[in-house]
N, C-alpha and C positions, 0 to 999 in steps of 0.2 A: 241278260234275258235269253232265255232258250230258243233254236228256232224253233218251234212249233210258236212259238206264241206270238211271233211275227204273223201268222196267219189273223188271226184275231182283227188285225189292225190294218192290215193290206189295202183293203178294199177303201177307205176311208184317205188312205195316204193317197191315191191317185186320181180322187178326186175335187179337188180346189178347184176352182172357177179359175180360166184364166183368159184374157183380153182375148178377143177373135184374130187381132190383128198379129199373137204373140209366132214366133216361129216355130214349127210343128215337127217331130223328126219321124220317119217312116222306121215300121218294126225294123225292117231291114239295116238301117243306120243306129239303132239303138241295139241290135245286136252284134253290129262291126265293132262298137264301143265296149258291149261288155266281154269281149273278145279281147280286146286290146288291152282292156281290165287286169284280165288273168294274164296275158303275156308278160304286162310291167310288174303285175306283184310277181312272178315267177321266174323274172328274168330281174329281179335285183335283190329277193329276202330270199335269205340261204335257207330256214325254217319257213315256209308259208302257212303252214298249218299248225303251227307252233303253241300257239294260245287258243283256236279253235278247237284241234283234233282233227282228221283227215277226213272224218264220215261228217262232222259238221263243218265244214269250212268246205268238201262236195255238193253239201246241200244250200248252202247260201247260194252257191252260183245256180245250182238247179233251182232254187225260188225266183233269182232274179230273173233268169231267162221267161221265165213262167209269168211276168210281171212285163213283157215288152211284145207284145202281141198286141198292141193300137198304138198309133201316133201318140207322139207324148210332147209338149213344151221344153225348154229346160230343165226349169222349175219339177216340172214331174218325173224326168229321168233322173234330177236327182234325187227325189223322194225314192222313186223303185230302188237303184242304185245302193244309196247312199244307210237303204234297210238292210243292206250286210257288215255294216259297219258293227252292232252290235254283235256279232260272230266273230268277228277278228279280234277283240278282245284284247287291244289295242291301241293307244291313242296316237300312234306312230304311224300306224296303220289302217287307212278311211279315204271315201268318197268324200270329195269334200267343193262346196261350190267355190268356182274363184274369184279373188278378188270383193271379196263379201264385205268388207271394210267400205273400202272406192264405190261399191254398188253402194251400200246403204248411207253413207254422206249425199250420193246424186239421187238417191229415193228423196230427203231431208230436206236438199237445197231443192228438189221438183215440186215438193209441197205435201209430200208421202209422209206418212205419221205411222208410228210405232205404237207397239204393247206397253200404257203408261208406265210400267213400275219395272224397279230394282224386285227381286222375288228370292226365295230361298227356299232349298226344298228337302227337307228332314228325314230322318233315318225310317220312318213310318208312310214316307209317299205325301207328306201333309205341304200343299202351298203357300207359303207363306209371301206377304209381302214386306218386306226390306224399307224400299224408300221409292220417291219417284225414281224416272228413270234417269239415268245420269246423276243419282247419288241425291239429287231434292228432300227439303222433307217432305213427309205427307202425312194428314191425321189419319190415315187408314196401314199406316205402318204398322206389323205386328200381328194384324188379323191376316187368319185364314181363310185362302180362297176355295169357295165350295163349287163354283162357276165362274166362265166366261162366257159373256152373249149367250146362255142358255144350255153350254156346253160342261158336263160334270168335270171337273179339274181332275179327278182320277182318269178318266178319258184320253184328257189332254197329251197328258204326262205320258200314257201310255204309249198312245199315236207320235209324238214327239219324240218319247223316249226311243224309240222303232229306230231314229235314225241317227242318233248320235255315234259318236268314238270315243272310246276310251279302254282302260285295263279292264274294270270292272264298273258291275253295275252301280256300285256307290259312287264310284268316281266319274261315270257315266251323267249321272244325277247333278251332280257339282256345273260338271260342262254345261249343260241345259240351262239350269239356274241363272247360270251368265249369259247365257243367249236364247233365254226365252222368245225376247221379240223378234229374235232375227229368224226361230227355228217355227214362231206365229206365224208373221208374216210371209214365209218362202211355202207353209202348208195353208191356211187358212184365208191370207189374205189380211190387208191395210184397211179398218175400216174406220170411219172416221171417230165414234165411239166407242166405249166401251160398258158394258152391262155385267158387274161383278156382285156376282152371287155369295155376301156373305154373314156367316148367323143369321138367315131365316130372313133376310132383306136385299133389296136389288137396290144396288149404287150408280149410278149412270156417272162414268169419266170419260173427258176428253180422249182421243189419242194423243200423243208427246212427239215433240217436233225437237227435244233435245238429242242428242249425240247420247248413245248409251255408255256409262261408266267401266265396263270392258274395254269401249274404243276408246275413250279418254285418255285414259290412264296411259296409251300407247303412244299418245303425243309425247309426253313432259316427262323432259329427265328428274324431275324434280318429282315428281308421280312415283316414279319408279324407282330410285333411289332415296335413301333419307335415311338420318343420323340422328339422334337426339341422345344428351343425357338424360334420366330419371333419375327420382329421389333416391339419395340413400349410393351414390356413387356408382348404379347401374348405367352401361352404354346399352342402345340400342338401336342396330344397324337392320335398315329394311331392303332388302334387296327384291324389287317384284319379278326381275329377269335376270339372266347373264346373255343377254344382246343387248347390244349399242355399238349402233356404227362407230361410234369416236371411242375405243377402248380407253384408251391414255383418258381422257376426260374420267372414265368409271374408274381407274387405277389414283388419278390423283384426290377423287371425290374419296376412297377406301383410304388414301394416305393422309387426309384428313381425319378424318375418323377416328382411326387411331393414335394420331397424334393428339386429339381431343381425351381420348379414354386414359393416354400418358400422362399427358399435364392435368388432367382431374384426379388420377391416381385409383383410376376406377380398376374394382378387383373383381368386378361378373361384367363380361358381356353377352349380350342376346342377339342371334343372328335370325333375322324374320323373311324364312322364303315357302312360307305360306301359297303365297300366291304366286309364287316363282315357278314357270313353266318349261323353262330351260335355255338352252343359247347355246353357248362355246365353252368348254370344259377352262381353258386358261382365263377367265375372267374368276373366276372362284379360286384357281390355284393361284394366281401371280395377286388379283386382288384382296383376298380374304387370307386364306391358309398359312402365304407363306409368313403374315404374321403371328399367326397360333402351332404351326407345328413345331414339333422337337423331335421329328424321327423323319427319316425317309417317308414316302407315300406315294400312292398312284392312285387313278381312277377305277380300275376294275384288276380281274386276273385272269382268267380265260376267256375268250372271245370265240364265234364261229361267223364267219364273215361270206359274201358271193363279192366275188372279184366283178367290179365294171367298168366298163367303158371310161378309161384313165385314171384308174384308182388300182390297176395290177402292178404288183410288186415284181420284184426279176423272177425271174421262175414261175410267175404266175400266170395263167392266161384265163380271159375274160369268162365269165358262166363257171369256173372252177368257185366250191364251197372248201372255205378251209377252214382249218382249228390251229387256234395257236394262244399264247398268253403275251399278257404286255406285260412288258419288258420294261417299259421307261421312269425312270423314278424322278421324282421331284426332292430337291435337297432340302432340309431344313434351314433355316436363317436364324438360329440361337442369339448369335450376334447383332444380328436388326436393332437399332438401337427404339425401334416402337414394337419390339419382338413381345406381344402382351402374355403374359403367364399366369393371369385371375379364371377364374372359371366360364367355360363357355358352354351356352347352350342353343340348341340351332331348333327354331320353333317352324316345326313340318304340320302341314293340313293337306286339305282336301283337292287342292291345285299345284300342289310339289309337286313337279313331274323331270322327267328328262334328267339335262342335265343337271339341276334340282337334286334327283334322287341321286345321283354320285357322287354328287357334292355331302348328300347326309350318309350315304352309307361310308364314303372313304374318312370323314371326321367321326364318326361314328367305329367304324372297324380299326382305325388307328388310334382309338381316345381320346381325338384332338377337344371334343365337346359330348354333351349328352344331347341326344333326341329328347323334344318335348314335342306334344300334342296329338292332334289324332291320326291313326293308323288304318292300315284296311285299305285302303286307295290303290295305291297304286303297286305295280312289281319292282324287285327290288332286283333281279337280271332283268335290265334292260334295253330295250331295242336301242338301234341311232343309228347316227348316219341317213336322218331320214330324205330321202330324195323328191321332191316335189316336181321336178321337170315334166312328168307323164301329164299330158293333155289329152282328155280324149278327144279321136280325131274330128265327131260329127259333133257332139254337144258341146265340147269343151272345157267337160266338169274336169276337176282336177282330182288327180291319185296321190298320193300320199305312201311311201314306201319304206321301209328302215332296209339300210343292207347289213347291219351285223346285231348279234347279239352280245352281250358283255355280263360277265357274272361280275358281281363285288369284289373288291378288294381280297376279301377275306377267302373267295372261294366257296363260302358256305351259300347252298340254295335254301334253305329254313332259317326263318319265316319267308315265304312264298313272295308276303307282302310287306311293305312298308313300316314298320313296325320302331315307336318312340320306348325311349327307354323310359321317360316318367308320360305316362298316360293323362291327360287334361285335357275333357272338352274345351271345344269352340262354340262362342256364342257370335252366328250372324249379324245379330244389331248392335255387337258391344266387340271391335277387335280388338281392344284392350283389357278384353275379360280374362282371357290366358292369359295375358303376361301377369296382372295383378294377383293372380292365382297362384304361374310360378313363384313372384316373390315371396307367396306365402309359405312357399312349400319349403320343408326341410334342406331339401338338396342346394339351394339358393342360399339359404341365411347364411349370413358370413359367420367368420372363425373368431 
């Protein structure tokens, strides 16, 4: 989204109803914070204007300043705030509320209800509803929302869309999609029903007192991980993260896996990090790769980094931006006796992100598998090392900050973005529409 079209939506972001009793901060303390703002992104990203440009990522902050001129709650400094997120152009890098998880289980157990549905939201702007929320069925799955409580869904999206994070505005889109209710609720407000406008009739639904399926999914290893064979001798390994505190558990779950794809004598496997948003780069090398590679490899090739505060190398001192390439290679394991040699392909969507994306470009730029699915999302030099410690000091909202940047494997900057080598939508209400598609495709059918 461009700024200028931030203006559009400003006026409606800072106004939510909010409790009399809620804490209020004075201009003055809302702009000690947006102060402190620009000291942490500038005192840890070597590039700060990187993906903005320097004359827009000037003017983000000159809107937000512009935006802190009355008492504000939280909740509303992080609406002002949190509307320069679309300019950073980023998902490494945003205003972001904390602890938005913990808050919204204590909204749930208080008797606080959410935006009823799972939603999806299409390359045209069109809202769609998915399922209840927390993955429920519902008979209104499928239909398009035209309204909420009287409010046009193009609207919504717009004002909503105002203050997300991400690369780009499709992948901007995706983020939302998943936290509709949390991004209702922190603008709009809990109300106890809902009034949904769609094809030329008004629906009255409860609000939902479930845990939304974003959160779920972040409890259970068993959510996040999963293995299955398909017909036809295909493995298919889901990986929705590379975090888990107990790595060894995700290493012996992967040495599973393979030992399953051995003794089936399976010749394709399917790596599914769709929804994988990123983690630790050795959870993909030591768990996945080092069973599919046959050559040396590494996660990127040149890097530009800011030295901080216990991350300076000898010679290095703090606030110093350097250039330099990695260096470290990862050996192959030909030998491995679950060393798989069938064909792999690593199915990338709309929530690939992080370390995610090095995971597909270095199996990808070294040939270990082919990219399947869709493209356009996210960048493929990308940020990390992101630093989350910045509090701000009166609100408390949280910053969000990468210190380096990292080009691919390959060194090549084209394509810009993400980009599969076999192209195949995604269908939201069917996640097994891709794969049945891949298996249809040429590239898959066996020899």
């Amino acid at each position: 989204m461009k700024i200028p079209c931030l203006l559009l939506v400003l006026g409606a972001l800072c106004c939510a109803p909010v409790h009399a009793d809620t804490p209020r901060f004075s201009p003055e303390q809302l702009r000690q914070d947006l102060q402190f703002l620009r000291q942490a992104i500038e005192a840890t990203h070597p590039e700060p204007d990187l993906r903005a440009g320097r004359a827009a990522y000037e003017e983000a902050f000159r809107l937000a300043q512009a935006r802190l001129r009355q008492p504000l709650s939280r909740d509303e400094a992080w609406r002002a705030l949190a509307a320069m997120n679309p300019a950073f152009n980023d998902a490494h890098l945003a205003v972001l509320l904390p602890d938005w998880r913990a808050e919204t289980r204590a909204h749930l157990a208080a008797g606080g209800k959410l935006f009823p549905f799972e939603v999806s939201i299409d390359r045209q702007g069109g809202l769609h509803l998915v399922a209840a929320l927390g993955g429920g069925a519902s008979a209104l799955a499928g239909r398009q929302l035209d309204s909420i409580n009287g409010m046009p869904a193009a609207r919504i999206l717009a004002e909503l869309g105002a203050l997300v994070h991400g690369d780009t505005p499709a992948f901007r889109n995706k983020v939302l999609e998943r936290r509709l209710w949390l991004y209702y609720w922190k603008t709009y407000g809990a109300p106890e029903r809902f009034a949904l406008g769609i094809g030329g009739k008004v629906h009255e639904v409860p609000a939902a007192t479930a845990l939304p399926a974003t959160m779920a999914a972040d409890q259970s290893f068993e959510q996040a991980f999963q293995f299955r064979m398909l017909p036809g001798g295909v493995g298919l390994l889901t990986v929705k993260q590379f975090s888990w505190p107990d790595k060894q558990r995700f290493y012996a779950f992967t040495e599973r896996a393979f030992t399953a794809l051995r003794d089936a004598g399976a010749r394709t496997l399917l790596i599914d990090v769709r929804e994988n948003g990123g983690g630790d780069d050795d959870m993909w090398k030591t768990g996945i790769v080092r069973y599919i590679a046959d050559k040396p490899f590494r996660n990127g090739s040149s890097y530009v980094k800011k030295v901080i505060e216990g991350r300076a190398a000898p010679g290095e001192k703090v606030g110093d931006v350097v250039n330099g390439f990695v260096d470290s290679w990862e050996q192959p394991e030909p030998a491995h006796p679950l060393h798989f040699r069938g064909k792999v392909f690593v199915l990338v969507g709309d929530m690939t992100y992080s370390s995610a994306v090095l995971f597909s470009n270095s199996v990808q730029d070294f040939g270990f598998a082919r990219l399947v699915g869709a493209g356009g999302y996210a960048y493929v030099r990308q940020t990390g090392g992101t630093q989350k410690q910045h509090i701000l000091p009166n609100t408390g909202l949280e910053v969000a900050v990468p210190r380096f940047v990292l080009d691919r494997p390959s060194g090549k900057r084209e394509p810009v973005l993400l980009q599969p080598d076999i192209i195949l939508a995604d269908d939201p209400f069917d996640r097994d529409a891709l794969i049945n598609a891949l298996l249809k495709h040429p590239a898959a059918a066996s020899h």
